[in-house]
C-alpha positions as CSV (number, residue, x, y, z in Angstrom):
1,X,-16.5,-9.5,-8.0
2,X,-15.0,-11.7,-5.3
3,X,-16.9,-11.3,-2.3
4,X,-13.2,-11.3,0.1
5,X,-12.0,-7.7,-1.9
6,X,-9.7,-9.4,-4.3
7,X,-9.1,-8.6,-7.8
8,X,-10.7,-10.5,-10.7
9,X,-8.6,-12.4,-13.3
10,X,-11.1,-11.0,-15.6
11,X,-10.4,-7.7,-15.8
12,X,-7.1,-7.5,-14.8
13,X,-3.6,-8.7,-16.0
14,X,-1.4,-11.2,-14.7
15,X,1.0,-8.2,-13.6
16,X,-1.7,-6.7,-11.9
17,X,-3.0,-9.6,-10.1
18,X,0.6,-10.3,-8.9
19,X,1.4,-6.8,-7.6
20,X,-2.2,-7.1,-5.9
21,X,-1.1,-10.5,-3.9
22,X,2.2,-9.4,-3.1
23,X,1.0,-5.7,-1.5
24,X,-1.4,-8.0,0.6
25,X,0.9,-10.3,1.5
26,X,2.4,-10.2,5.4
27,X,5.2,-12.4,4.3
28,X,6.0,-9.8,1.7
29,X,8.4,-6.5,1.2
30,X,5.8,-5.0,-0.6
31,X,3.4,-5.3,2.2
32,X,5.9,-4.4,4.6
33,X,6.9,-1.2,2.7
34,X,3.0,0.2,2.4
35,X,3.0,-0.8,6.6
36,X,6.1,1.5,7.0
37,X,5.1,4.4,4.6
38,X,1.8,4.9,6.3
39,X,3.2,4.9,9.7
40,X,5.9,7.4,8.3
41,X,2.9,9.7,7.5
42,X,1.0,9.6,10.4
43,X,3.5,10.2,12.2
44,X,3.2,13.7,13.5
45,X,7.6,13.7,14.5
46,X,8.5,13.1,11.3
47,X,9.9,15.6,9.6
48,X,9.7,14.0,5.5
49,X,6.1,14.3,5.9
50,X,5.1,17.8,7.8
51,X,3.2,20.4,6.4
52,X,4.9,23.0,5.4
53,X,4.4,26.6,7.6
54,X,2.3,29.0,5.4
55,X,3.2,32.6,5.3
């Protein structure tokens, strides 16, 4: 296993590896979009991601 996180070419496909680089990528959409979701979740005044009243 590579001591920085990554993935190993070993037990994953090219595909994989690919999608792995380009989620961890700054210069990437990909990254970008996983940045945005999880600000869109934490956010507590957005309205897509509130709980739903229980009654």
């Amino acid at each position: 296993m590579p001591k920085d996180g990554g993935v190993s070419s070993h037990t994953h496909t090219q595909e994989q590896l690919d999608h792995y680089a380009n989620q961890h990528n700054p210069n990437n959409d990909a990254y970008q979009a996983d940045l945005d979701n999880h600000a869109d979740q934490l956010n507590p005044n957005n309205d897509k991601y509130q709980e739903k009243d229980k009654e």
